[in-house]
C-alpha positions, 0 to 999 in steps of 0.5 A, spaced: 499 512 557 495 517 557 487 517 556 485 518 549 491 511 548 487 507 554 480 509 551 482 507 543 486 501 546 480 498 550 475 500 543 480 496 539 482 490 545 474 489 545 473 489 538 478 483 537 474 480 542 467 480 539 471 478 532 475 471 536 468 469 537 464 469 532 465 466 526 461 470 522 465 476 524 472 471 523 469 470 516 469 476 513 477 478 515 483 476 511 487 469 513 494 473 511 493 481 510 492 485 515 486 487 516 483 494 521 483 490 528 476 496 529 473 501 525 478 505 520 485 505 517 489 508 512 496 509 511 501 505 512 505 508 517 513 506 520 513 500 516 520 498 521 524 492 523 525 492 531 527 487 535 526 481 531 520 483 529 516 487 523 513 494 525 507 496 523 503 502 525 497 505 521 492 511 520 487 509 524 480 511 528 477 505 532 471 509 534 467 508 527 468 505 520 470 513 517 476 517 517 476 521 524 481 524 529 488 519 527 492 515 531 496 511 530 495 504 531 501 498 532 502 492 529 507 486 529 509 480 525 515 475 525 513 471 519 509 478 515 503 474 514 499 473 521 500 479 525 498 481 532 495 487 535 499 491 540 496 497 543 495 504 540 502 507 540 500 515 538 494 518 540 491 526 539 493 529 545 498 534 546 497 541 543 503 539 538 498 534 535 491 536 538 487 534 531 490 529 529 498 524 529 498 524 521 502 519 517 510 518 518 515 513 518 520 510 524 526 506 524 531 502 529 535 508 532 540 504 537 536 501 542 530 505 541 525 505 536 524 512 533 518 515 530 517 521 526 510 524 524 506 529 523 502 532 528 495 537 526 493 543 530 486 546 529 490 554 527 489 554 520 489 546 520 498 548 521 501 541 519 508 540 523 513 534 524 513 530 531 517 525 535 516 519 538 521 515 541 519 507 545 521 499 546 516 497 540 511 497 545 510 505 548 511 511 546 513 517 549 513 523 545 518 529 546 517 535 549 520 540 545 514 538 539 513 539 534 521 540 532 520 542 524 515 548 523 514 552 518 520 557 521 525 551 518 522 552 511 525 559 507 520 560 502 513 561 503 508 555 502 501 553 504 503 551 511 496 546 511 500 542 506 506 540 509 506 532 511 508 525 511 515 525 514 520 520 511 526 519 517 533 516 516 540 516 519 546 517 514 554 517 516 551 518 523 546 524 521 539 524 521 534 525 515 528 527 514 524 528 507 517 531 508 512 534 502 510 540 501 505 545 497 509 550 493 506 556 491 503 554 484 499 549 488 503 544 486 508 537 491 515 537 492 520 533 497 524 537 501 529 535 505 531 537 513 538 534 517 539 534 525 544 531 529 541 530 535 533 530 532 531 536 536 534 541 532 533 541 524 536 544 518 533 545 512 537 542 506 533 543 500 527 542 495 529 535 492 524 534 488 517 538 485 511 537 481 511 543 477 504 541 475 507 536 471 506 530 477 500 531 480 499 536 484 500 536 492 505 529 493 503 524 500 507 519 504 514 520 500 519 514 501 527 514 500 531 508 499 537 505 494 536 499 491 540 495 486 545 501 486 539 506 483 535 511 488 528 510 489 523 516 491 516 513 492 511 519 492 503 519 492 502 524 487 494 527 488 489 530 483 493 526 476 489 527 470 488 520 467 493 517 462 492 510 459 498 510 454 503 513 461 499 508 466 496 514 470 489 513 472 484 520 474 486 522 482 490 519 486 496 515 484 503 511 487 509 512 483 516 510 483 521 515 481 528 512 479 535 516 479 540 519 483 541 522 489 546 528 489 548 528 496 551 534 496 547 538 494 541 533 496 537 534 488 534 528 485 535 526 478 530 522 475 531 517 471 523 514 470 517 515 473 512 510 473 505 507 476 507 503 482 500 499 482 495 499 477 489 498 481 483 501 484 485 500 491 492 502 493 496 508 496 501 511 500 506 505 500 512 505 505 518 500 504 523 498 509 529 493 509 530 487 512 536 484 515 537 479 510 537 484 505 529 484 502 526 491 501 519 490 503 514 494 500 506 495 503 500 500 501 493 501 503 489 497 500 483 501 500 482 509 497 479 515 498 473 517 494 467 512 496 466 506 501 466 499 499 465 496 506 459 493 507 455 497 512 455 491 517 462 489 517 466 492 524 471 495 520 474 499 514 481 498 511 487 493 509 493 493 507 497 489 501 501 484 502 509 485 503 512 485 496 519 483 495 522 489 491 528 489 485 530 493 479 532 491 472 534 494 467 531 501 470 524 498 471 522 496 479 518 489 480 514 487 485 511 480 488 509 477 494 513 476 501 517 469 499 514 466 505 507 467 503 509 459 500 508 457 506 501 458 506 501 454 501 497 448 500 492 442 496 496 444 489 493 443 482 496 444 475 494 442 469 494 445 462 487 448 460 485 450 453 480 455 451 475 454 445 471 460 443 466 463 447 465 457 452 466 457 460 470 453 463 472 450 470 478 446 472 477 440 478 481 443 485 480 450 482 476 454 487 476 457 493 477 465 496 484 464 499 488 462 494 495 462 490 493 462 482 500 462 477 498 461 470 504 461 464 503 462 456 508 461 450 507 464 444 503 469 447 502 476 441 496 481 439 492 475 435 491 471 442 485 474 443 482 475 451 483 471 457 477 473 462 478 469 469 472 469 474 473 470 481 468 469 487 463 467 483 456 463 482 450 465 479 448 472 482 456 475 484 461 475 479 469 479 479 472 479 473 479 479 471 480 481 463 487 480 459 486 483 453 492 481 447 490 484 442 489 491 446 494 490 450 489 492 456 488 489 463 481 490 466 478 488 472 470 489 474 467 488 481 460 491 478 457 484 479 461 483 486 456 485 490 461 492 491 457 498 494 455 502 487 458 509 491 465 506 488 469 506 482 468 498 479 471 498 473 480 500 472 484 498 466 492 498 463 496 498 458 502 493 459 507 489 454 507 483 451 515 480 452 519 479 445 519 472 447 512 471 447 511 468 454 507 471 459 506 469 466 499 472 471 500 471 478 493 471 481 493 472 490 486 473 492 484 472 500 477 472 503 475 479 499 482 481 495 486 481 489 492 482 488 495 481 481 502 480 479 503 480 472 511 479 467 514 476 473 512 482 477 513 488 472 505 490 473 501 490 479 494 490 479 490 490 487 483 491 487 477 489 493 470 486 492 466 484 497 461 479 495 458 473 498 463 468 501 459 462 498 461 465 491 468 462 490 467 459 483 474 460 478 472 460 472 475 462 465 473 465 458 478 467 452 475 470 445 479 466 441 482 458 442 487 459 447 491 454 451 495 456 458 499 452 464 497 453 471 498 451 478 493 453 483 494 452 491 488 453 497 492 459 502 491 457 509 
């Protein structure tokens, strides 16, 4: 282990430290997100199961709470809700990757744990793809770093923009996608194959922006579900969309279509909004050995802070989400073990008269599972408005809005730094059938909302006080739902 890993690793082990034994610092962190162990996270990076166990590595800089050199931190979990810290996998410290090991993806690769990244040399800010094999524990980077460069690549690009590489193996090849930015300023996928990892062949451009999606495309992610495929880009610089799900800056999407590997060009079906929220970016997926395809994003964003200043830490990531196909849209809902944590329920019916506010016994708390089910839901149901965290100073509103079709969420009265974006809204449908179904996870400072069994995704943060924990409802209209509410643990 070389220096830079020894110090980031010792950095981290001290800060977990002084969290295990303060209470208040054990307050502020989520019960079943991982949370940053010190300083600051981003993207999910080689989201992977190995051994018996699901891998997560991490932008991150353990030495502040903002982005700094990155290095890759590591983390493991059995049961995909609590998680344990291992030591700092990648560091800065070869001249393949001198400023920084950016984001990549890993895979089990035989009895080895590969990992494909991005490493960062101050000339020009070059970007190029790195290797590092390891037992789930260390890692030893190869010595011929970084083994895709620009000489790969037979076009011109900017080659400050070409990152974020998504590894796989198929038919006992080995891939890699990474994005690139193209000449009109704008992202494509593009597509390498190695049969020994050192030496890659370019394949070919199989996806571009043209302008039309964003302009430089991050953290790609391939993979087949429900016999379609699936691209996953993070499109950066979106102009804002209501009527297509699109927000202003940086978005996460699905594209659904076919691969054509023969050519190795994707034909897109659809495209749509992966999350609708303030707080999420750059997902990756993997698959587990029962069968699920798992999704996590960064539950955070770029532009503003909402931290408070006294917190050891910055970042998060969302829940593993179980992903499925039908009929051509992706659903996502919360890993199935998260039930587990499930404890104290309460169900009931409420009816809502107009105007008034109203609270249900047993329906409280920071860590909790809320399901709430309507019939005969139609643009004449008015607007359901729930509270979260909540008390007489601090509130974080959640608005569903029938008759404009809209979901809101505003942390404006949260107690969230005002250098942030407070207020984020959608457009979503209303079934044939009239039924419509909410399901609400928040944990200590998150929420994650999941709406139509999962077709709308909904992630945002906020920051308040822990003794705000009211739950509290308000519709313009009468209006009558089901619930069942569960405290997590």
């Amino acid at each position: 282990m070389t220096d830079l890993l020894n110090n980031a690793t010792k950095v981290q082990n001290e800060c977990l430290k002084k969290i295990d034994s303060s209470l208040i610092e054990k307050s502020k962190r989520p019960h079943f997100h991982l949370a940053s162990p010190c300083g600051w996270i981003n993207d999910p990076n080689g989201l992977s199961f190995y051994k018996g166990q699901l891998h997560l590595f991490f932008q991150y800089h353990p030495y502040s709470n903002k982005w700094g050199p990155m290095h890759w931190g590591h983390a493991v979990t059995k049961d995909f809700l609590s998680w344990n810290f291992l030591p700092v996998a990648l560091a800065p410290d070869t001249n393949a990757d001198i400023d920084g090991c950016f984001s990549g993806t890993a895979m089990e690769d035989g009895d080895f744990h590969l990992i494909v990244y991005t490493g960062v040399v101050s000339d020009n800010a070059v970007q190029n793809q790195c290797i590092a094999i390891g037992d789930g524990v260390e890692y030893k980077k190869l010595e011929n770093n970084p083994v895709i460069t620009a000489s790969n690549i037979p076009f011109e690009y900017d080659v400050a923009h070409f990152r974020d590489p998504k590894v796989w193996k198929e038919n006992g090849t080995y891939y890699v996608a990474a994005v690139i930015k193209t000449q009109d300023k704008s992202g494509a996928l593009v597509i390498f194959k190695s049969e020994n990892l050192k030496e890659w062949k370019f394949v070919s451009v199989a996806d571009r922006s043209e302008c039309k999606l964003g302009m430089m495309w991050e953290c790609p992610d391939f993979f087949s579900l429900d016999e379609n495929d699936v691209i996953v880009i993070s499109p950066q610089e979106m102009k804002e969309d209501l009527e297509a799900g699109w927000h202003d800056g940086n978005n996460s999407v699905f594209m659904i279509g076919k691969m054509n590997r023969n050519e190795w060009k994707f034909n897109r079906k659809s495209v749509c909004q992966i999350d609708y929220g303030i707080d999420f970016y750059a997902p990756e997926t993997t698959l587990l050995p029962d069968g699920r395809r798992i999704m996590m994003g960064w539950m955070h964003r770029w532009e503003g802070v909402s931290t408070p200043d006294d917190y050891l830490w910055t970042g998060m990531m969302t829940l593993p989400r179980e992903l499925k196909i039908n009929n051509g849209i992706v659903y996502q809902n919360p890993v199935r073990e998260l039930e587990s944590k499930r404890i104290n329920p309460v169900s009931g019916k409420i009816n809502l008269f107009v105007g008034k506010t109203t609270k249900a016994d047993g329906v409280r708390g920071r860590h909790f599972d809320l399901l709430i089910s309507f019939e005969g839901i139609s643009s004449d149901s008015g607007s359901l408005e729930i509270q979260i965290a909540s008390d007489e100073k601090y509130s974080t509103k959640i608005n569903l809005d029938f008759e404009k079709y809209e979901m809101s969420f505003d942390r404006s009265r949260s107690g969230t730094r005002t250098d942030c974006e407070t207020f984020r809204k959608f457009k979503f449908e209303i079934p044939s059938d009239g039924k419509f179904d909410v399901r609400l996870v928040c944990d200590t400072c998150s929420a994650e909302l999941f709406a139509c069994g999962g077709r709308y995704a909904f992630t945002n943060v906020f920051y308040s006080p822990l003794e705000a924990e009211e739950i509290k409802f308000t519709s313009s209209k009468a209006l009558s739902f089901d619930y069942n509410f569960y405290t997590l643990v």
